[in-house]
SEDREN-90585 format. One record per atom (N, C-alpha, C): residue in one letter; atom name; x negated, y negated, z. Coordinates in pm, whole numbers. Example, Ala and Ser with C-alpha at 12.3 -4.5 7.8 and 13.67 -1.06 7.14 Angstrom:
{miza = A&torti = N&x = -1319&y = 569&z = 780}
{miza = A&torti = CA&x = -1230&y = 450&z = 780}
{miza = A&torti = C&x = -1320&y = 330&z = 780}
{miza = S&torti = N&x = -1285&y = 225&z = 708}
{miza = S&torti = CA&x = -1367&y = 106&z = 714}
{miza = S&torti = C&x = -1290&y = -3&z = 787}
END
This chain:
{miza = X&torti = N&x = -2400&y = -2893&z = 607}
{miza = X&torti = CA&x = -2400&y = -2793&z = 503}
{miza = X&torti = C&x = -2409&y = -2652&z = 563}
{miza = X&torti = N&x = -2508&y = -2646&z = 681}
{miza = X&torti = CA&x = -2524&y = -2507&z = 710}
{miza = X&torti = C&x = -2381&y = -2490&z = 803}
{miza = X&torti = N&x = -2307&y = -2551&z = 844}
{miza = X&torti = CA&x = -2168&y = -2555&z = 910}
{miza = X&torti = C&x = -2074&y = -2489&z = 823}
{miza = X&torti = N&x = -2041&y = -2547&z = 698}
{miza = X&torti = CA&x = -1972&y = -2490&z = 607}
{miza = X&torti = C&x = -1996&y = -2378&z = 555}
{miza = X&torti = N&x = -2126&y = -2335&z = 552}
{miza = X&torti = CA&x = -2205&y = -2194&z = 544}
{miza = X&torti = C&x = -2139&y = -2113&z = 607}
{miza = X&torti = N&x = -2163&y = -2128&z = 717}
{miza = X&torti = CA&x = -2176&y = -2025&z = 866}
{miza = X&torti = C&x = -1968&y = -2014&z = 828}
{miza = X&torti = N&x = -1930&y = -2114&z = 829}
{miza = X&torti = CA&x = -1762&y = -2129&z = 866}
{miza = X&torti = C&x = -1719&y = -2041&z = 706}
{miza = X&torti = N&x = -1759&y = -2001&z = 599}
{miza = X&torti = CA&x = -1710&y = -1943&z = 538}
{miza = X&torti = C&x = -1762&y = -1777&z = 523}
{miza = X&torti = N&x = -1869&y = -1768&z = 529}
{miza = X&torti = CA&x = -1892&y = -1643&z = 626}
{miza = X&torti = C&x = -1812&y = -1573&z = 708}
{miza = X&torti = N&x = -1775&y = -1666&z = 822}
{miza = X&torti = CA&x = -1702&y = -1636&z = 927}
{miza = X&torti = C&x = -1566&y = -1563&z = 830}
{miza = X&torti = N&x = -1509&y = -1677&z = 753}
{miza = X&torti = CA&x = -1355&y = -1666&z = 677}
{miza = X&torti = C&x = -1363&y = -1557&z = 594}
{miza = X&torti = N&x = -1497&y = -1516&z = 519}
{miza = X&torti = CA&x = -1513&y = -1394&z = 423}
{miza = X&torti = C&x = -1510&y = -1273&z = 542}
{miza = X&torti = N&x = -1570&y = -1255&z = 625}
{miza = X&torti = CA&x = -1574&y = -1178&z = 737}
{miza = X&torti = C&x = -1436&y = -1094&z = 800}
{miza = X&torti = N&x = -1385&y = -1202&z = 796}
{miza = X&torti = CA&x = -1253&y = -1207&z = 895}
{miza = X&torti = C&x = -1135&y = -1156&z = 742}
{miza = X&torti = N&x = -1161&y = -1200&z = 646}
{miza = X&torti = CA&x = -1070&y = -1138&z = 539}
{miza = X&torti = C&x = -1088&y = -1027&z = 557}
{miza = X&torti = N&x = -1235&y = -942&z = 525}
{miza = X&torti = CA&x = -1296&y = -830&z = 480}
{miza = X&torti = C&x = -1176&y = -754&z = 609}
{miza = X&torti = N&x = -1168&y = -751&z = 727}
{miza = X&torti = CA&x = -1141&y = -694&z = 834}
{miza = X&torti = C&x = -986&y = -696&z = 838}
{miza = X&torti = N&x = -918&y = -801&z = 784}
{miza = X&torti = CA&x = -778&y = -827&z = 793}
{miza = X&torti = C&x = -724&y = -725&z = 675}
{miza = X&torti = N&x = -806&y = -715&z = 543}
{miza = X&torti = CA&x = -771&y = -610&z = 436}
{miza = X&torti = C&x = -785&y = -469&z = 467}
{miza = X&torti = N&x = -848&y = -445&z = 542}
{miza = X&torti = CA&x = -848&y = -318&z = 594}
{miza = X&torti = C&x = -754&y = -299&z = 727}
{miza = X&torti = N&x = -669&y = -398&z = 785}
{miza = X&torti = CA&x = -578&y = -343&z = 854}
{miza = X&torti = C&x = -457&y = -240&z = 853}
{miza = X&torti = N&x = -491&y = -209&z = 758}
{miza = X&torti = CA&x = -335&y = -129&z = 719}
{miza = X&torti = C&x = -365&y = 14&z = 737}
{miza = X&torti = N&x = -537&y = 48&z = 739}
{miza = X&torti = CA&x = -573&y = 147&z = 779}
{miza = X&torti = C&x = -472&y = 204&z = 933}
{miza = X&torti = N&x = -465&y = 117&z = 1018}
{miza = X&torti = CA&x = -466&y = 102&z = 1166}
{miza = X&torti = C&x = -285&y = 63&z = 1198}
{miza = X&torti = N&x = -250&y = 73&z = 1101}
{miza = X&torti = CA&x = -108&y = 23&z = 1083}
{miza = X&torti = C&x = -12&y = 195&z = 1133}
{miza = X&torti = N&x = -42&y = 283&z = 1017}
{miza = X&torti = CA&x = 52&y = 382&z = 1076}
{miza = X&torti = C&x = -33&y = 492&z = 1052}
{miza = X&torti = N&x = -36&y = 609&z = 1150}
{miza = X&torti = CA&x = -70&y = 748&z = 1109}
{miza = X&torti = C&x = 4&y = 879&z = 1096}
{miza = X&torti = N&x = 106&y = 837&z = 1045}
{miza = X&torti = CA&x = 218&y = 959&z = 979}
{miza = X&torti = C&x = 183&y = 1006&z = 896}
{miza = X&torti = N&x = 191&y = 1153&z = 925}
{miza = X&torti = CA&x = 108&y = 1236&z = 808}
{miza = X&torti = C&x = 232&y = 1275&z = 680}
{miza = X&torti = N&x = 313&y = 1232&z = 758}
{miza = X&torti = CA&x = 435&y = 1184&z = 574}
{miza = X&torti = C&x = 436&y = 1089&z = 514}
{miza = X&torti = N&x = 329&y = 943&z = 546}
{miza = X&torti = CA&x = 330&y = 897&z = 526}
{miza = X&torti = C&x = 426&y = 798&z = 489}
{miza = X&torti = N&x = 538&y = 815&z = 582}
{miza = X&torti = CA&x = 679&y = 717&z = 559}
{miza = X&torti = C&x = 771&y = 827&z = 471}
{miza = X&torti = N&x = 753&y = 926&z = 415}
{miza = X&torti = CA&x = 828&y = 971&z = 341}
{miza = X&torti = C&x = 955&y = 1077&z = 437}
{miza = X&torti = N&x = 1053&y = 1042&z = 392}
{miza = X&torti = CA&x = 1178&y = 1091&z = 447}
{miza = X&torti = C&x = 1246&y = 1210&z = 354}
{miza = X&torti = N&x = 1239&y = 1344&z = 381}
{miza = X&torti = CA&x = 1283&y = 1469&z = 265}
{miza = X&torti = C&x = 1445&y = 1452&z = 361}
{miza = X&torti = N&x = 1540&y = 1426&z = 266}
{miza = X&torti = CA&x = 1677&y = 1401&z = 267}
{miza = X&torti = C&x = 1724&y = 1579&z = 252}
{miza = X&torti = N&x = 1684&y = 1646&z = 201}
{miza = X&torti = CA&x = 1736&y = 1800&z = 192}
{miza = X&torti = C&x = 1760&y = 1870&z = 49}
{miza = X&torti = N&x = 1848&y = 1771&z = -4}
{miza = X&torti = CA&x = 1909&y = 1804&z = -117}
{miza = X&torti = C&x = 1865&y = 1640&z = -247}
{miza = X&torti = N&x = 1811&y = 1680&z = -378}
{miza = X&torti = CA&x = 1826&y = 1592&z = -439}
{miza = X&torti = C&x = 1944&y = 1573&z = -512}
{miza = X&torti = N&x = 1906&y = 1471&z = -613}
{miza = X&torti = CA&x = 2030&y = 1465&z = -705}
{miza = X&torti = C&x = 2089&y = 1555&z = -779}
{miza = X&torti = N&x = 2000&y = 1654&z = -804}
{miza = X&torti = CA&x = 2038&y = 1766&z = -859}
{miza = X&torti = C&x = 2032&y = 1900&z = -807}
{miza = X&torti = N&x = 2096&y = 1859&z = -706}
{miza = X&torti = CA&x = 2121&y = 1977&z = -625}
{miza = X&torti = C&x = 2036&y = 2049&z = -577}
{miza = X&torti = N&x = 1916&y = 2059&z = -620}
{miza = X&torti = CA&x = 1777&y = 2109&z = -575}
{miza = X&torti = C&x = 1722&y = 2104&z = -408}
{miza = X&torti = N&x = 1720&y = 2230&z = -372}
{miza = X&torti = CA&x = 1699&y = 2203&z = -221}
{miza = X&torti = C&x = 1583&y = 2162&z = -140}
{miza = X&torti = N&x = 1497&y = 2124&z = -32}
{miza = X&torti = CA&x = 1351&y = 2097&z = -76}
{miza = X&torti = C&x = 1347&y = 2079&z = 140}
{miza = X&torti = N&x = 1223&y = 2104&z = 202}
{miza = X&torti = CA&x = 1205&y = 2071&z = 330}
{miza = X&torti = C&x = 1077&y = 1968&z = 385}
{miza = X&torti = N&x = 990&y = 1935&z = 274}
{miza = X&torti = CA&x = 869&y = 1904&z = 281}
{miza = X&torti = C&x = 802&y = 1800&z = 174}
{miza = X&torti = N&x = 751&y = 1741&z = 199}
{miza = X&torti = CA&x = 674&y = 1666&z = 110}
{miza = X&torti = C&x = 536&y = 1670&z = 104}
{miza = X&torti = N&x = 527&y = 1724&z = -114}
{miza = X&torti = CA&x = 355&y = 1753&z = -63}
{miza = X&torti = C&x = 304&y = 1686&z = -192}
{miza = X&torti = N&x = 174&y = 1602&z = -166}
{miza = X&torti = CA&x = 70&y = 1519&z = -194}
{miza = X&torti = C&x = -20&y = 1584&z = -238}
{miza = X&torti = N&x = -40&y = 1562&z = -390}
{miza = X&torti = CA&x = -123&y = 1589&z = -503}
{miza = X&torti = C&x = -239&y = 1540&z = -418}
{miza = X&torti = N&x = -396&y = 1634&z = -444}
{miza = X&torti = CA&x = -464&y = 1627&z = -408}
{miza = X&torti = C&x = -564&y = 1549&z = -504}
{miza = X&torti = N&x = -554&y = 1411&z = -503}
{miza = X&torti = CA&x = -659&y = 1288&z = -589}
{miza = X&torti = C&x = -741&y = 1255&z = -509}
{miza = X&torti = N&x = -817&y = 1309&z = -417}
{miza = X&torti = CA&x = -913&y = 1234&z = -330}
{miza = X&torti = C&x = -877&y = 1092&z = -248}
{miza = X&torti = N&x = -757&y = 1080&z = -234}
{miza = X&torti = CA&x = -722&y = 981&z = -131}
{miza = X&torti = C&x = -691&y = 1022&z = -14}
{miza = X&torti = N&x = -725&y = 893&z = 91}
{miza = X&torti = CA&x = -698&y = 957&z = 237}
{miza = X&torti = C&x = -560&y = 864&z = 258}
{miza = X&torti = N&x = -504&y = 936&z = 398}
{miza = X&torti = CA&x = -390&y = 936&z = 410}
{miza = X&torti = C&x = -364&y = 754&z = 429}
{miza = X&torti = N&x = -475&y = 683&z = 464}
{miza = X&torti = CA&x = -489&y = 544&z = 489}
{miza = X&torti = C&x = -434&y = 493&z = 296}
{miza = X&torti = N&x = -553&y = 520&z = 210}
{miza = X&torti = CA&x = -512&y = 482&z = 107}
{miza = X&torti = C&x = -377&y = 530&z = 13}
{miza = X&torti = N&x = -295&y = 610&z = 1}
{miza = X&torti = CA&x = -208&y = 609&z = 20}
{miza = X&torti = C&x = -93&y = 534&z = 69}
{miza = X&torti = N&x = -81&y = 511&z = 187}
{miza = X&torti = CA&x = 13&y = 472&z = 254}
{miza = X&torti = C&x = 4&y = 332&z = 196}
{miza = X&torti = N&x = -113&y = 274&z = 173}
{miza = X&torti = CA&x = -136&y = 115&z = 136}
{miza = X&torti = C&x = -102&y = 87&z = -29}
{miza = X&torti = N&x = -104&y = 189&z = -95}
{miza = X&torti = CA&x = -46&y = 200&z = -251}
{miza = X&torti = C&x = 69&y = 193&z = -235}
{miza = X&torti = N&x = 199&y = 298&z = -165}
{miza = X&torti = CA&x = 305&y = 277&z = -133}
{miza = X&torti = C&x = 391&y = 232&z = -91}
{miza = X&torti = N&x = 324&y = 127&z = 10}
{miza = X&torti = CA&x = 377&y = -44&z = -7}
{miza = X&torti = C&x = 302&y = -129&z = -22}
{miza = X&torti = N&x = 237&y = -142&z = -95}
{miza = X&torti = CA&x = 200&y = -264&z = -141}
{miza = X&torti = C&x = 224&y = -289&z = -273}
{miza = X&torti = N&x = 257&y = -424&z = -320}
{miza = X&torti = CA&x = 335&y = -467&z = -411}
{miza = X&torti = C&x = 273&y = -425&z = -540}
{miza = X&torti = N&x = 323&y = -375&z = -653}
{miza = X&torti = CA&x = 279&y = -292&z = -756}
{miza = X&torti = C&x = 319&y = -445&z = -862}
{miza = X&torti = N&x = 358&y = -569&z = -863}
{miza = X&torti = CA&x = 317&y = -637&z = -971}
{miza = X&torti = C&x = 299&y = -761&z = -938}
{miza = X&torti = N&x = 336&y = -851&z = -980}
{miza = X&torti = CA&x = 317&y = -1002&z = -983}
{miza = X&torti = C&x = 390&y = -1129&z = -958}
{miza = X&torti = N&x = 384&y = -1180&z = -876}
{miza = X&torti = CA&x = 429&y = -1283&z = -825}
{miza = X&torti = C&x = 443&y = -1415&z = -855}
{miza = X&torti = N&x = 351&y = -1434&z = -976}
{miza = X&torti = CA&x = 353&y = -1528&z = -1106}
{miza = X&torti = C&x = 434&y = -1572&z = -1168}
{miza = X&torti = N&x = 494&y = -1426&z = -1223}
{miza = X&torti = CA&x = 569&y = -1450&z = -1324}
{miza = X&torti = C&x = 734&y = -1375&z = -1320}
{miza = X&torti = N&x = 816&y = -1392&z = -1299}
{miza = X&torti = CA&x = 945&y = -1262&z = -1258}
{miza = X&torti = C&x = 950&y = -1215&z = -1343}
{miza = X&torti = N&x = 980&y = -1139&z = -1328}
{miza = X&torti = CA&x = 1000&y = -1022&z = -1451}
{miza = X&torti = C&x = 1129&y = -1025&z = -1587}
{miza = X&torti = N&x = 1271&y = -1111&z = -1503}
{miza = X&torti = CA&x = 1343&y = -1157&z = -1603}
{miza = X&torti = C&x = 1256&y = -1248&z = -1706}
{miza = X&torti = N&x = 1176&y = -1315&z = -1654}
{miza = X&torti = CA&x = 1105&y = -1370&z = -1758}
{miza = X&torti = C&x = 1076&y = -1303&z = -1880}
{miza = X&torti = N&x = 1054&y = -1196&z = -1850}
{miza = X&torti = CA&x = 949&y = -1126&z = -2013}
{miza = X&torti = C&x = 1102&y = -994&z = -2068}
{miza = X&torti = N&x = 1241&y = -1018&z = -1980}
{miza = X&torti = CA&x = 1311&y = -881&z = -2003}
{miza = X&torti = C&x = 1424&y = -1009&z = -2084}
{miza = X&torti = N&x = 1384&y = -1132&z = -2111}
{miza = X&torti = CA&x = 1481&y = -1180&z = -2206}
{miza = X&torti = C&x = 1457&y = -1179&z = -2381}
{miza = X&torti = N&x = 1549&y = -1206&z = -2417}
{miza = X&torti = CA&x = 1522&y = -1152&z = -2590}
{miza = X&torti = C&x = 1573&y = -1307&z = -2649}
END
């Protein structure tokens, strides 16, 4: 019993540390973002700038790829009539 203890500990442990890897993943202060020059509307632009919500550049970057829905269910599922 105290084996299975100790061994899921270990596994909660080792999650806790694996979810926070993405911290350690990239430190681009564009955070992946690529300014192309010109948008669609002709609008000219050199820079990309980040509303100031109290996130650090770690959390961020981990919102912006990481998957924003669900894997459950596809989405054609709920877009049929």
């Amino acid at each position: 019993m105290i084996l299975i203890f100790i061994g899921l500990m270990f596994a909660w442990i080792i999650a806790g540390v694996a979810s926070r890897m993405y911290e350690f993943r990239d430190n681009d202060s564009n955070r992946g973002a690529v300014t192309q020059g010109v948008d669609k509307f002709g609008s000219r632009f050199s820079q990309t700038v980040y509303l100031s919500q109290g996130w650090s550049q770690a959390d961020s970057l981990w919102f912006y790829t990481v998957t924003q829905g669900s894997n459950l269910l596809p989405y054609s599922f709920f877009s049929r009539a």
